[in-house]
C-alpha angles and dihedrals in degrees: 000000000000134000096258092045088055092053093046090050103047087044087054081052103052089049095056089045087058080054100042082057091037089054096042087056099044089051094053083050097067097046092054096050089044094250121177107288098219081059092052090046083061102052087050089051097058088039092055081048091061095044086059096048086054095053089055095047088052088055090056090052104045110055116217111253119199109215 
C-alpha cells in the first residue's frame, strides 16, 4: 500500500471513529431524555455498522504479521 493510501485510509478511519463517538452520545442522549426505543435500536444498529467499518479499516492498517 502506498504512502498516500495509508493516509486516506487512516483518515477514513479516524472519521468514522468521530461517528462512532457522536453516535455513542446521541444515543446516550436519548436514553437520557426517554426517547422511542425503536428509535434508540436503530441508532445502536448504525453505530455497530460502523464498528464494523472501523475494524476493517484497522485491518488494513495493521498488517498481519505471522510469528
Amino acid at each position: 500500500m502506498s504512502d498516500q493510501e495509508q493516509a486516506e485510509v487512516r483518515l477514513a478511519h479516524a472519521r468514522l471513529r468521530q461517528e462512532h463517538a457522536d453516535y455513542a452520545m446521541a444515543i446516550d442522549a436519548m436514553e437520557k431524555c426517554g426517547c422511542d426505543r425503536l428509535a434508540i435500536q436503530r441508532m445502536k444498529k448504525k453505530k455497530l455498522a460502523l464498528k464494523d467499518r472501523i475494524a476493517k479499516l484497522e485491518d488494513e492498517i495493521i498488517p498481519d504479521i505471522i510469528a
